[in-house]
HTML snippet that shows the backbone in 3Dmol.js (N, CA, C, O; Angstrom):
<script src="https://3Dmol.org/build/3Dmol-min.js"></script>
<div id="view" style="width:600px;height:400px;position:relative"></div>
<script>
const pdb = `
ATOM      1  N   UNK A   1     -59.566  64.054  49.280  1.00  0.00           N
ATOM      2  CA  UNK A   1     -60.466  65.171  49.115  1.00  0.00           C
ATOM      3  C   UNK A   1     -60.210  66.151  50.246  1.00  0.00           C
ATOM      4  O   UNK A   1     -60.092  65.792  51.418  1.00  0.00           O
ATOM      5  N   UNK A   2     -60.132  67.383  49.838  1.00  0.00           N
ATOM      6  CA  UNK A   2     -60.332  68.263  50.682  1.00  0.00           C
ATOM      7  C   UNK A   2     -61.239  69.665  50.526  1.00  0.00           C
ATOM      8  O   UNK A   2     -61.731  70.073  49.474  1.00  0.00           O
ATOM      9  N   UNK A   3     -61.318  70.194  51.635  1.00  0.00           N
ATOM     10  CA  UNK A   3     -62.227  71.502  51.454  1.00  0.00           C
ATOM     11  C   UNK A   3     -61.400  72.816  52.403  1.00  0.00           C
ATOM     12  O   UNK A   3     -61.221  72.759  53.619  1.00  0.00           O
ATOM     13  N   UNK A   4     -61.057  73.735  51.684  1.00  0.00           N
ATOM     14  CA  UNK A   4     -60.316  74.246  52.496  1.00  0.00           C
ATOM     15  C   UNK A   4     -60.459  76.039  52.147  1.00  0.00           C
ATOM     16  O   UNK A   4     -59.618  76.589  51.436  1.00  0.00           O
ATOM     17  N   UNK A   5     -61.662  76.826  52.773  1.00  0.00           N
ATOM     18  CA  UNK A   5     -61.653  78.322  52.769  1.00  0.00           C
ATOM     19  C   UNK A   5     -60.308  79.021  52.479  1.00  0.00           C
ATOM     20  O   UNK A   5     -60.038  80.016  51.807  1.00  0.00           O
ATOM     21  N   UNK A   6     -59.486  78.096  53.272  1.00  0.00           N
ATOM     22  CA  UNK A   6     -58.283  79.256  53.104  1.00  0.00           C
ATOM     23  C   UNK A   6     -57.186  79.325  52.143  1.00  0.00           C
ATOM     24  O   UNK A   6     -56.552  80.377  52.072  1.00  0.00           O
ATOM     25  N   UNK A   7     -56.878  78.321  51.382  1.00  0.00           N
ATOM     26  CA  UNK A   7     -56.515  77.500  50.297  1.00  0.00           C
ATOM     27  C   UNK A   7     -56.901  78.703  49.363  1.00  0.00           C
ATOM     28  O   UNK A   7     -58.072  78.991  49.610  1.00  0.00           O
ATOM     29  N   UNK A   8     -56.412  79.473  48.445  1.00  0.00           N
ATOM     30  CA  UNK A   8     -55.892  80.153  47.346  1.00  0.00           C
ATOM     31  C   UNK A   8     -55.909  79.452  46.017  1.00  0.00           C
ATOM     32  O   UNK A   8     -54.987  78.708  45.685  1.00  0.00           O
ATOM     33  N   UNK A   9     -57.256  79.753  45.035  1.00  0.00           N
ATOM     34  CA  UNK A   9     -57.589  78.803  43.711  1.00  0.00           C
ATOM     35  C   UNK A   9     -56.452  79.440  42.983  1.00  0.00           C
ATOM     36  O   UNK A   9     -55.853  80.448  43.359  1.00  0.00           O
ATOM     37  N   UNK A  10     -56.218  78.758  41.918  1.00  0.00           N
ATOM     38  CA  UNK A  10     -55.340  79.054  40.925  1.00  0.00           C
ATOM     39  C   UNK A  10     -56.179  79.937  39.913  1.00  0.00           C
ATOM     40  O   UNK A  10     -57.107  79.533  39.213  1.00  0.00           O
ATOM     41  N   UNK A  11     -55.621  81.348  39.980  1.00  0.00           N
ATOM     42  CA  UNK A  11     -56.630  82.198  39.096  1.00  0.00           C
ATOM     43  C   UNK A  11     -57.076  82.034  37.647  1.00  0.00           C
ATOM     44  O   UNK A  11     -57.983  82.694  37.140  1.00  0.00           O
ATOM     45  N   UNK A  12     -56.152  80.822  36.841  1.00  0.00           N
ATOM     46  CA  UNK A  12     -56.827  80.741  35.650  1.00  0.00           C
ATOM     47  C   UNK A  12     -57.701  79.323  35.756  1.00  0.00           C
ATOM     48  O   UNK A  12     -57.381  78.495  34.902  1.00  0.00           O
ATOM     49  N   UNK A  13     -58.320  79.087  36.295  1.00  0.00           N
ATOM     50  CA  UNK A  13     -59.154  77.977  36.678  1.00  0.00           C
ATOM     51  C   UNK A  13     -60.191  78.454  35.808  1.00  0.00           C
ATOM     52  O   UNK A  13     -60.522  79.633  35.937  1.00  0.00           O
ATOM     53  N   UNK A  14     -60.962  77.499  34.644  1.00  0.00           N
ATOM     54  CA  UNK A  14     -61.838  77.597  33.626  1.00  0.00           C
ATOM     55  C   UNK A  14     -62.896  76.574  34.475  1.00  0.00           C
ATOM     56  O   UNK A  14     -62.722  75.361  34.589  1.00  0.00           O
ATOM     57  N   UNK A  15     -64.473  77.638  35.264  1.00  0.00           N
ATOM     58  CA  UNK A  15     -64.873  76.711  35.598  1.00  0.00           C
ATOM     59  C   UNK A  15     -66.465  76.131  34.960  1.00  0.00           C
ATOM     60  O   UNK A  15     -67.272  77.060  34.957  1.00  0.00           O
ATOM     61  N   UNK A  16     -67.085  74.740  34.405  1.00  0.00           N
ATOM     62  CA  UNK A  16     -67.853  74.452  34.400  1.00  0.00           C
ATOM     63  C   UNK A  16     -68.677  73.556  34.785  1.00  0.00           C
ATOM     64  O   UNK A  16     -68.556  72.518  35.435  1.00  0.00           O
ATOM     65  N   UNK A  17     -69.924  74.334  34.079  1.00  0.00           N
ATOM     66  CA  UNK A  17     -71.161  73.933  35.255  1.00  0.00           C
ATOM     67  C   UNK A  17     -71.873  72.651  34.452  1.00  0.00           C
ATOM     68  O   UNK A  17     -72.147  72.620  33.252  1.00  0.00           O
ATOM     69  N   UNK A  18     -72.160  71.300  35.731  1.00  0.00           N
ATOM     70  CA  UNK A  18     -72.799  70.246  34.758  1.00  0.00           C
ATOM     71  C   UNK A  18     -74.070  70.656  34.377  1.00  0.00           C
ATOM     72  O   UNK A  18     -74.917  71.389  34.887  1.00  0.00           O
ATOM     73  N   UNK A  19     -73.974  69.792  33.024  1.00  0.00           N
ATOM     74  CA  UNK A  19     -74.720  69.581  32.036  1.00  0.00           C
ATOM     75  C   UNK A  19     -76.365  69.071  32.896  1.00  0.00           C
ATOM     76  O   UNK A  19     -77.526  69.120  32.491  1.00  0.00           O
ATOM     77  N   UNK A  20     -75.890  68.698  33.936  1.00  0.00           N
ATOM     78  CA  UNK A  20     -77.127  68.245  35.172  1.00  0.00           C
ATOM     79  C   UNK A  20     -78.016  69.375  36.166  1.00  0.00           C
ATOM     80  O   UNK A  20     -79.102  69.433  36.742  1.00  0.00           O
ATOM     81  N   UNK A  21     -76.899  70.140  35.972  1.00  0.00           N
ATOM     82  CA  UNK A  21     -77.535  71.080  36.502  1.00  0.00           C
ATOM     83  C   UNK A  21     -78.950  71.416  36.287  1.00  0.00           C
ATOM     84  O   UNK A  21     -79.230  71.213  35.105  1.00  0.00           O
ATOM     85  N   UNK A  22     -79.906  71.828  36.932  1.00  0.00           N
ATOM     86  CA  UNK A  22     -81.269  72.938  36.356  1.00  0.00           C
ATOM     87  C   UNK A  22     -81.047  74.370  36.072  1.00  0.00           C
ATOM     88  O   UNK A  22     -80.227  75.159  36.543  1.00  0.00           O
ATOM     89  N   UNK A  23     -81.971  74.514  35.193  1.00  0.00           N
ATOM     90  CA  UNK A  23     -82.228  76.460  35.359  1.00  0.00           C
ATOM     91  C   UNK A  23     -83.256  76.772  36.286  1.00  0.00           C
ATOM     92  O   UNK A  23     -83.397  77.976  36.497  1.00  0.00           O
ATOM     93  N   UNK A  24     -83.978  76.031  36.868  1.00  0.00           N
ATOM     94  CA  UNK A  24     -84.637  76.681  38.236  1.00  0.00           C
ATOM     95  C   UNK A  24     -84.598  76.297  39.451  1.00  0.00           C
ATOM     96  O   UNK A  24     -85.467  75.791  40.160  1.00  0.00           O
ATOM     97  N   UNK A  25     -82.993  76.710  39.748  1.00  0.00           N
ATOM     98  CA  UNK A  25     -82.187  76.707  40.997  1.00  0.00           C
ATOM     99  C   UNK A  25     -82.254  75.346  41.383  1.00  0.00           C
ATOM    100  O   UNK A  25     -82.373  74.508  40.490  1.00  0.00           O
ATOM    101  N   UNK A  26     -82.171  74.839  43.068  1.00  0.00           N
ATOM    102  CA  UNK A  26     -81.560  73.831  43.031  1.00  0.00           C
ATOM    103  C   UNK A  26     -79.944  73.543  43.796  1.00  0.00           C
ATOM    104  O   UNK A  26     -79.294  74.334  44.479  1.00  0.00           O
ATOM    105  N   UNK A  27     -79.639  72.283  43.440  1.00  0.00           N
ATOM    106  CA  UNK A  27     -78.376  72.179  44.005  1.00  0.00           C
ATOM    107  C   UNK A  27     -77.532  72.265  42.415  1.00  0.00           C
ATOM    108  O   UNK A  27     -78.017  71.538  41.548  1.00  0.00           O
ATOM    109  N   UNK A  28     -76.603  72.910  42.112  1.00  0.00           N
ATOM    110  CA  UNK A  28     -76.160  72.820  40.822  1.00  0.00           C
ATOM    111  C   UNK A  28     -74.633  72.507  41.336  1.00  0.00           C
ATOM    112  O   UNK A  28     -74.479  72.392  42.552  1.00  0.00           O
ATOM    113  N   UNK A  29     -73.356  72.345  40.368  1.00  0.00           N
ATOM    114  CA  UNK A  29     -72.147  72.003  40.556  1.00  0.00           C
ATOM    115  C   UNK A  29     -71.316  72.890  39.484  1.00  0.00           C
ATOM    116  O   UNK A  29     -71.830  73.295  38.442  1.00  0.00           O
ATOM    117  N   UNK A  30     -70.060  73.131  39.832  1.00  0.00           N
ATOM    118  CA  UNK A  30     -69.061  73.715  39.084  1.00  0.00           C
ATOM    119  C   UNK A  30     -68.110  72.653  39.049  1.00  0.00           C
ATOM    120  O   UNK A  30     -68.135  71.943  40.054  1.00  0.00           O
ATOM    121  N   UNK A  31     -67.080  72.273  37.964  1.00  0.00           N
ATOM    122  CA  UNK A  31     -65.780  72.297  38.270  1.00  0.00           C
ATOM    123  C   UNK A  31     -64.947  72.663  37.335  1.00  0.00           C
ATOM    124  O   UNK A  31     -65.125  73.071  36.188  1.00  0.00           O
ATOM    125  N   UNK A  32     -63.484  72.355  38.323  1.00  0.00           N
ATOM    126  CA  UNK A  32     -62.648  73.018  37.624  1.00  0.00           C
ATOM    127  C   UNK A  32     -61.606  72.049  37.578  1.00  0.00           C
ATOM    128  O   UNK A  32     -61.226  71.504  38.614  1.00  0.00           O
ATOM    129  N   UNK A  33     -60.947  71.699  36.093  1.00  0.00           N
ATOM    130  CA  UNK A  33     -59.816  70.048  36.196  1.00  0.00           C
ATOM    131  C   UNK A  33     -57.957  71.631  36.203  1.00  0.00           C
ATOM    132  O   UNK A  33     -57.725  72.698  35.633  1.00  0.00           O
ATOM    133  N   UNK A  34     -57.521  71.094  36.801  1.00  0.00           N
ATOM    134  CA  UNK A  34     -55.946  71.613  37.161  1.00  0.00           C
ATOM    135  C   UNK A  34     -55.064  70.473  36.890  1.00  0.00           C
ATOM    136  O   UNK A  34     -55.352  69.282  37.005  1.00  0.00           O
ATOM    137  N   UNK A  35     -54.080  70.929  36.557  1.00  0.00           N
ATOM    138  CA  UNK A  35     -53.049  69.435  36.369  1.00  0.00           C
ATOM    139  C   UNK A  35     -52.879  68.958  37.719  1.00  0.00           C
ATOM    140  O   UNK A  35     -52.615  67.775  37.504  1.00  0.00           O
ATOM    141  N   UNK A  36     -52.858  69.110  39.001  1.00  0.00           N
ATOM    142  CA  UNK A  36     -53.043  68.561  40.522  1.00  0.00           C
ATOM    143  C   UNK A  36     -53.914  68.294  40.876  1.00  0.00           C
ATOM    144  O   UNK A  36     -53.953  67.172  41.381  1.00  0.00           O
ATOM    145  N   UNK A  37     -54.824  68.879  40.866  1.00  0.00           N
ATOM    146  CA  UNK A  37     -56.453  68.185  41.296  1.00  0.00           C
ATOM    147  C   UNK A  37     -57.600  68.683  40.423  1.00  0.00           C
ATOM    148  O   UNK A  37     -57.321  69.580  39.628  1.00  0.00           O
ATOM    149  N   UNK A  38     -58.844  68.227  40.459  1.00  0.00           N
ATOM    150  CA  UNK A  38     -59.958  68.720  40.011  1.00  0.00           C
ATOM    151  C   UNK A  38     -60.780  69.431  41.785  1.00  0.00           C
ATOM    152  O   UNK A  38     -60.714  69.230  42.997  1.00  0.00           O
ATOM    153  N   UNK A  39     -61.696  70.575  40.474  1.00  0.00           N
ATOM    154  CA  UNK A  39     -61.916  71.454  41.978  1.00  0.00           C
ATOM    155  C   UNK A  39     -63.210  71.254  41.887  1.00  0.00           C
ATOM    156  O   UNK A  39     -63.761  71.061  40.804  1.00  0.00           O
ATOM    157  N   UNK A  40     -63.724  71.274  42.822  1.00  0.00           N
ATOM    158  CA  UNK A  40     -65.711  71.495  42.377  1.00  0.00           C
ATOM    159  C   UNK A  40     -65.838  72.420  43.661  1.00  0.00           C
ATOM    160  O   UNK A  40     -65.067  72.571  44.608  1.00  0.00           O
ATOM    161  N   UNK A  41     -67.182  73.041  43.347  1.00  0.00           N
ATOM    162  CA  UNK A  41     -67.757  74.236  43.824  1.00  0.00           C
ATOM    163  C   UNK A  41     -69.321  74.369  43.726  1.00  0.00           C
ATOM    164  O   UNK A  41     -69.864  74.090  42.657  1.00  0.00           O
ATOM    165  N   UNK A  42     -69.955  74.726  44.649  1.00  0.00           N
ATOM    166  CA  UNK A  42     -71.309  75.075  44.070  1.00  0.00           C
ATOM    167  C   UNK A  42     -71.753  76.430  43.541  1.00  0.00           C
ATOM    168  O   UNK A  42     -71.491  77.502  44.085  1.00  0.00           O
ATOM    169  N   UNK A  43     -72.303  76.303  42.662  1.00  0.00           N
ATOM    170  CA  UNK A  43     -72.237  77.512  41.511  1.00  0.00           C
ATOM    171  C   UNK A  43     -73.020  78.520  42.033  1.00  0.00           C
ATOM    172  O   UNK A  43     -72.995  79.655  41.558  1.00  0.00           O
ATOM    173  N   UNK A  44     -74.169  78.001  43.587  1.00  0.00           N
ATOM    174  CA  UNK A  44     -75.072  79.440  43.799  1.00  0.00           C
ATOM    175  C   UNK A  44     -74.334  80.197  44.834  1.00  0.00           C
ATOM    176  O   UNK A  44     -74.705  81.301  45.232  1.00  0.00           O
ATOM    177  N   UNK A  45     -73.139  79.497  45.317  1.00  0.00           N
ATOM    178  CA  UNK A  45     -71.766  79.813  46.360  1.00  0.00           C
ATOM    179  C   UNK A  45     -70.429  79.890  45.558  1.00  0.00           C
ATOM    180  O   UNK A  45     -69.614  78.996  45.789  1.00  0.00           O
ATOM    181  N   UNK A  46     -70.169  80.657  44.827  1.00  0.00           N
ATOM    182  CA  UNK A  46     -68.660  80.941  44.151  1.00  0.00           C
ATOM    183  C   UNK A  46     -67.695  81.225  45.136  1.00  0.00           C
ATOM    184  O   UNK A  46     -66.563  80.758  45.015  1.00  0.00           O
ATOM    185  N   UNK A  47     -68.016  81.973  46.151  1.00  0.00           N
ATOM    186  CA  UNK A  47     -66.773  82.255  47.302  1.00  0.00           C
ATOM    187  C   UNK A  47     -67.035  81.229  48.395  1.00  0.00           C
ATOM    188  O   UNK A  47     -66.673  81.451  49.550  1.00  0.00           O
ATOM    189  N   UNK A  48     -67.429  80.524  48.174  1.00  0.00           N
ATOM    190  CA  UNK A  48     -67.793  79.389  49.177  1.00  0.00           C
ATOM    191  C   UNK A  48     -66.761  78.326  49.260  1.00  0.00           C
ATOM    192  O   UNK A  48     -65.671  78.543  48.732  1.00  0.00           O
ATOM    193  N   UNK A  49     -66.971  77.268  49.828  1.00  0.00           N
ATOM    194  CA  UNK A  49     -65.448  76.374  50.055  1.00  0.00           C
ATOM    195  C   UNK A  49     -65.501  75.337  48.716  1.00  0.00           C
ATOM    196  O   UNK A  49     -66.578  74.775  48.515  1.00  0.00           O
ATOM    197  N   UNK A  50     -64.377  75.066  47.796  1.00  0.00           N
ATOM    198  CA  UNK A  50     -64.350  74.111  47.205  1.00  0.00           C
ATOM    199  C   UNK A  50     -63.808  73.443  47.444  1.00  0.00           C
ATOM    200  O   UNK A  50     -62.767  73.753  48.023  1.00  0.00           O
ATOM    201  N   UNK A  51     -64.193  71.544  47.096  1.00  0.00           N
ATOM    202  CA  UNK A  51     -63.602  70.371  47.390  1.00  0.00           C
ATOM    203  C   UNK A  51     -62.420  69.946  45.672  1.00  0.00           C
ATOM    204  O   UNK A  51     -62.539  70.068  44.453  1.00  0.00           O
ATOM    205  N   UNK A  52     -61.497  69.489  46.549  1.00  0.00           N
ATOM    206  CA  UNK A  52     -60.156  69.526  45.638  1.00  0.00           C
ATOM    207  C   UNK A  52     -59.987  67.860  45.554  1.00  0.00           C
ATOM    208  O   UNK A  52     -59.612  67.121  46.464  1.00  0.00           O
ATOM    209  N   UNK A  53     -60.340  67.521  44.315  1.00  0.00           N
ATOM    210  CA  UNK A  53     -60.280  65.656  44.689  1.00  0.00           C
ATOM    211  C   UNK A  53     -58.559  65.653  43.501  1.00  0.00           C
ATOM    212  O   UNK A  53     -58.114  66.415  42.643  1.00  0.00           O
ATOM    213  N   UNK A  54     -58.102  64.346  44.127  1.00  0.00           N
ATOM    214  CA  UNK A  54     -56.964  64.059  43.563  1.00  0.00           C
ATOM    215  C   UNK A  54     -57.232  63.523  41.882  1.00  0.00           C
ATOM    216  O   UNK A  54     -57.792  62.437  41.735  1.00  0.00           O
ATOM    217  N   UNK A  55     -56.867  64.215  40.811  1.00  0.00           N
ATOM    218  CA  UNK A  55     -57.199  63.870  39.221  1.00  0.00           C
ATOM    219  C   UNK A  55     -57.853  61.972  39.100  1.00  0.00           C
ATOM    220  O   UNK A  55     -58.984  61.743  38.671  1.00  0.00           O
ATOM    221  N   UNK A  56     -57.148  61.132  39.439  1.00  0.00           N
ATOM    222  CA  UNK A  56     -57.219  59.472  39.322  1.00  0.00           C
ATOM    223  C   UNK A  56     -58.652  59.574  40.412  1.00  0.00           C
ATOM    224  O   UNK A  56     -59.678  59.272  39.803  1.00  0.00           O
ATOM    225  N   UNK A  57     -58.881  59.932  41.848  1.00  0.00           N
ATOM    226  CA  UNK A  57     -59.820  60.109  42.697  1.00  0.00           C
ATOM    227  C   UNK A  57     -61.012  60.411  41.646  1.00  0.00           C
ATOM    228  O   UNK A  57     -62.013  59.727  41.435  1.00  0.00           O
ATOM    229  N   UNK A  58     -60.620  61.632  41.047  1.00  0.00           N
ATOM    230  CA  UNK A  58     -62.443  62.037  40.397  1.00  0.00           C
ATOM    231  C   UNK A  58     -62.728  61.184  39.096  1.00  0.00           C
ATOM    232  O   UNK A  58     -63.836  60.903  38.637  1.00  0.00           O
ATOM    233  N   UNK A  59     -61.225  60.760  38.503  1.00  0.00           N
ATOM    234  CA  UNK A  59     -61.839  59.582  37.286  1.00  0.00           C
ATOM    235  C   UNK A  59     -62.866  58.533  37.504  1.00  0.00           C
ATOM    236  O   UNK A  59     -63.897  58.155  36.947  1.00  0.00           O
ATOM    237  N   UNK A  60     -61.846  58.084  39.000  1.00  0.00           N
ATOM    238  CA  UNK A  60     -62.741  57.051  39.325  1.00  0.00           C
ATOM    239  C   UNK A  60     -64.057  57.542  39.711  1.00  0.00           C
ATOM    240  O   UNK A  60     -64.858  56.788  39.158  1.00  0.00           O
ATOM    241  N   UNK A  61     -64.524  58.197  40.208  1.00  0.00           N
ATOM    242  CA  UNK A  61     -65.441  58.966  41.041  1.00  0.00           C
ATOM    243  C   UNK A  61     -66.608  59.122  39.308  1.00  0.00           C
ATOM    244  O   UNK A  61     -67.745  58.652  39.349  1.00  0.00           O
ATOM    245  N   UNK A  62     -66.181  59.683  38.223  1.00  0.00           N
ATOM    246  CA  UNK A  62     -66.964  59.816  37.154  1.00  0.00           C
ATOM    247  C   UNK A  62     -67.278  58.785  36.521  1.00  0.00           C
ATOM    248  O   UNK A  62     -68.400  58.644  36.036  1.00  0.00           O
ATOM    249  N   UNK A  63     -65.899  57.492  36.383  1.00  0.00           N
ATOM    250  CA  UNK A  63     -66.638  56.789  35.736  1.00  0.00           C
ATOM    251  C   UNK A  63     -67.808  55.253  36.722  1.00  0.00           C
ATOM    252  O   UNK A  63     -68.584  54.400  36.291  1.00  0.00           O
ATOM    253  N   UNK A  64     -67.327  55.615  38.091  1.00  0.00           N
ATOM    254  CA  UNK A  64     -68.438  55.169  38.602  1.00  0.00           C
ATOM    255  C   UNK A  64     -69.542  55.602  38.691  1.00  0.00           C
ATOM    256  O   UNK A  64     -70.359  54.682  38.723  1.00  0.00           O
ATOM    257  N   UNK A  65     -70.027  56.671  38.754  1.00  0.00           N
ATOM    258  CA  UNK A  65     -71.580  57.507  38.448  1.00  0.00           C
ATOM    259  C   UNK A  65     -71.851  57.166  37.129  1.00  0.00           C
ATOM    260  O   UNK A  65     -73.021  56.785  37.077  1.00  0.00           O
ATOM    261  N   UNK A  66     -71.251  57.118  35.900  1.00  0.00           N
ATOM    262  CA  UNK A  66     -71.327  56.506  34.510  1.00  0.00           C
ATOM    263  C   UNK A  66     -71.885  55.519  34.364  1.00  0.00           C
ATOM    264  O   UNK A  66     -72.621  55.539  33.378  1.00  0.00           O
ATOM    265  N   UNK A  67     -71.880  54.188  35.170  1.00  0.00           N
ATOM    266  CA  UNK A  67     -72.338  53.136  34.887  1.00  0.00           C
ATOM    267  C   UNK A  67     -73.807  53.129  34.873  1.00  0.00           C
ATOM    268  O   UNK A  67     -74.550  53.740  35.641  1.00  0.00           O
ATOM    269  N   UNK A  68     -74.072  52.491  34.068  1.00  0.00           N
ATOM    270  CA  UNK A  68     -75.661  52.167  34.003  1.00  0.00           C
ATOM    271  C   UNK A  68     -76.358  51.587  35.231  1.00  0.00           C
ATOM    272  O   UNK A  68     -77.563  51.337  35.195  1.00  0.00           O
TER     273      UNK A  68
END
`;
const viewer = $3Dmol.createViewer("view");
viewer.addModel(pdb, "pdb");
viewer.setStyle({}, {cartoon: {color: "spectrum"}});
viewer.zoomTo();
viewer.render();
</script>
């Protein structure tokens, strides 16, 4: 994982927001999957720093929050 201001997103990055999110504000999440990493971002900070996890890193990372 990394977080890096200075790091340059890939401009066609399609990003979305979880399904967890609220509509009355809050901590909410973006991401964005790239064939190199998945990006996440917080959505009330768009120019803010995003964390870049390695694709296999965030699988695991999702389907452990998944479990019951």
């Amino acid at each position: 994982m990394s977080a890096d201001r200075t790091r340059k997103e890939p401009a066609d990055l399609t990003w979305r927001k979880s399904g967890h999110s609220g509509t009355s504000g809050g901590e909410c999440v973006e991401v964005a999957a790239a064939p190199e990493a998945v990006h996440v971002r917080d959505s009330r900070d768009r120019r803010g720093p995003v964390l870049h996890f390695p694709a296999d890193g965030w699988a695991a990372f999702v389907s452990y929050t998944a479990k019951p």
